[in-house]
LOBA-127014 format. One record per residue (C-alpha): x, y, z; residue in one letter; chain. Coordinates in steps of 0.1 Angstrom, whole numbers, plus 5000, padded with zeros to 4 digits. Each point is the difference from the previous one (the first is absolute). Last residue first. Layout:
N
px	py	pz	r	c
X	Y	Z	A	A
...
% end
This chain:
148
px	py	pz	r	c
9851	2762	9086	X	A
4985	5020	4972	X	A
5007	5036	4999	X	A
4965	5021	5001	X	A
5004	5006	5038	X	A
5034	5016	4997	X	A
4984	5021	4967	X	A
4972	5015	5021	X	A
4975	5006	4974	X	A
4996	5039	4992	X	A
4969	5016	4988	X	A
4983	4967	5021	X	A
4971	4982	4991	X	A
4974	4993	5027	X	A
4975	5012	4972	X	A
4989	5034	5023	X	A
4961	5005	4980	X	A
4995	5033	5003	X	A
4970	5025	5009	X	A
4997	5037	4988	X	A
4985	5032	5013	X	A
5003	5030	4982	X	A
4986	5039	5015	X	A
5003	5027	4969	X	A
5010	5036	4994	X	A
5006	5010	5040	X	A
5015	5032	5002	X	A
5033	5010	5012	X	A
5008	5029	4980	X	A
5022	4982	4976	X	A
4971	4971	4996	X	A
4994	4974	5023	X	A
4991	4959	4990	X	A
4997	4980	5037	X	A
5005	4963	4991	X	A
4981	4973	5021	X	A
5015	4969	5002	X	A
4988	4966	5010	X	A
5025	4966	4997	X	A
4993	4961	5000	X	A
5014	4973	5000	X	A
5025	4996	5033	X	A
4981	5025	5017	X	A
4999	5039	4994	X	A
4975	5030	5010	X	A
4998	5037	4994	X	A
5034	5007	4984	X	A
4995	5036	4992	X	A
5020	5010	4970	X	A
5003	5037	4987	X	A
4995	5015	4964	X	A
5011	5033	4992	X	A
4988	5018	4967	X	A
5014	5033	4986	X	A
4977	5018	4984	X	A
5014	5012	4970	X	A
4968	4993	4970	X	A
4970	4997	5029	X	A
4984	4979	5023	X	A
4966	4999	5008	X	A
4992	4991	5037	X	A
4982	4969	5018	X	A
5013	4972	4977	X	A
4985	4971	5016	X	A
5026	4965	4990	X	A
4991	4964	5005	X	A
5025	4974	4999	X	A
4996	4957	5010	X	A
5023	4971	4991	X	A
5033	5023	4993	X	A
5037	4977	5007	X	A
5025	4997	5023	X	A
5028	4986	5001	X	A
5024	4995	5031	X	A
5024	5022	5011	X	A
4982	5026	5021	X	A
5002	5025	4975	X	A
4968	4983	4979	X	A
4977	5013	5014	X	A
5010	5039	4998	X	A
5012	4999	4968	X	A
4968	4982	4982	X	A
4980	5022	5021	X	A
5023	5034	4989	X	A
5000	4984	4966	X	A
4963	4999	5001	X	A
4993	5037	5015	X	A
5019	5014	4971	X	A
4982	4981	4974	X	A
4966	5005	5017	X	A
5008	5040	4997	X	A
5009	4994	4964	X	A
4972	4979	4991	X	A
4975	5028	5010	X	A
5011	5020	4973	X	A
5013	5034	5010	X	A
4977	5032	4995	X	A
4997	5016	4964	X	A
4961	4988	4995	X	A
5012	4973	4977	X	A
5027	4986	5017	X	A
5036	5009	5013	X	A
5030	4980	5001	X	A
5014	5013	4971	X	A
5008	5031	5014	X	A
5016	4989	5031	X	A
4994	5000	5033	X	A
5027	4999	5026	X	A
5013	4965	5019	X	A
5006	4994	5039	X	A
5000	4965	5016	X	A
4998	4988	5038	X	A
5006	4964	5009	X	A
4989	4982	5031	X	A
5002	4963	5014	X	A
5036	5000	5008	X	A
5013	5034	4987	X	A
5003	5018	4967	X	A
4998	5036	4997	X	A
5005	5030	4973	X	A
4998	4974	4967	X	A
4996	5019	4976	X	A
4976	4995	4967	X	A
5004	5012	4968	X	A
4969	4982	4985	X	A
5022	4985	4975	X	A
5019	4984	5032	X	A
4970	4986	5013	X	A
4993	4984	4967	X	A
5032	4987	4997	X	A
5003	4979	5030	X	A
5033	4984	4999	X	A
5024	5019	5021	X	A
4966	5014	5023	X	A
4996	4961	5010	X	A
5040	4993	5007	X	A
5000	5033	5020	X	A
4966	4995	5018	X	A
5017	4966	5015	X	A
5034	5021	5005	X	A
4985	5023	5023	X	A
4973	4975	5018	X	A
5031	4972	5008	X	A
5024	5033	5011	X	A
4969	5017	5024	X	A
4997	4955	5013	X	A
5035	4996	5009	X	A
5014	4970	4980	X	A
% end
């Protein structure tokens, strides 16, 4: 399977049945081998105590975009390692983006870093996460799971 297909339809089957993501309202704008980019506006209830958004929503986006991003090479991947610097507030309507940079991958392990930008470009918070790769694939080869 061509390897932009394998990421498209990997991210596809992991969006389908990730409710949480979904709830957050977020879209996917780009998925490619190794790098995901996601977009999602601010809500209301998404805000804290001092009226900016909660710090959990900015790691939330940046996670799925790591979870996305690692896992669109076809095998799964899961989170050993994040840490998260929010640099800006964000507010009720910003519009969030998320991108992927695929920093370093073996056979077992993964490091991202994840870019958060608001509408005007601005950098709201700097993510890095490390995965585990289990060696298990999104989808076996069926030819090589018949016995002989």
């Amino acid at each position: 399977m061509d390897a932009s297909v394998l990421a498209q339809q990997v991210v596809a089957r992991m969006y389908e049945n990730d409710p949480f993501s979904i709830w957050l309202g977020i879209e996917r704008i780009k998925v490619e081998p190794g790098g995901c980019v996601l977009r999602m506006v601010v809500q209301g209830p998404m805000l804290n105590g001092f009226g900016i958004a909660h710090g959990g929503i900015t790691y939330s986006l940046a996670d799925s975009c790591l979870a996305f991003a690692s896992n669109s090479h076809g095998i799964q991947a899961v989170s050993v390692e994040t840490s998260i610097s929010h640099t800006k507030p964000v507010k009720e309507g910003d519009v969030l983006t998320a991108t992927s940079q695929e920093m370093s991958l073996s056979n077992r392990i993964g490091v991202y870093h994840i870019t958060v930008t608001d509408q005007r470009d601005d950098t709201v918070a700097l993510f890095k996460g490390t995965v585990y790769r289990t060696g298990k694939p999104w989808f076996p080869d069926p030819i090589s799971s018949v016995p002989l």
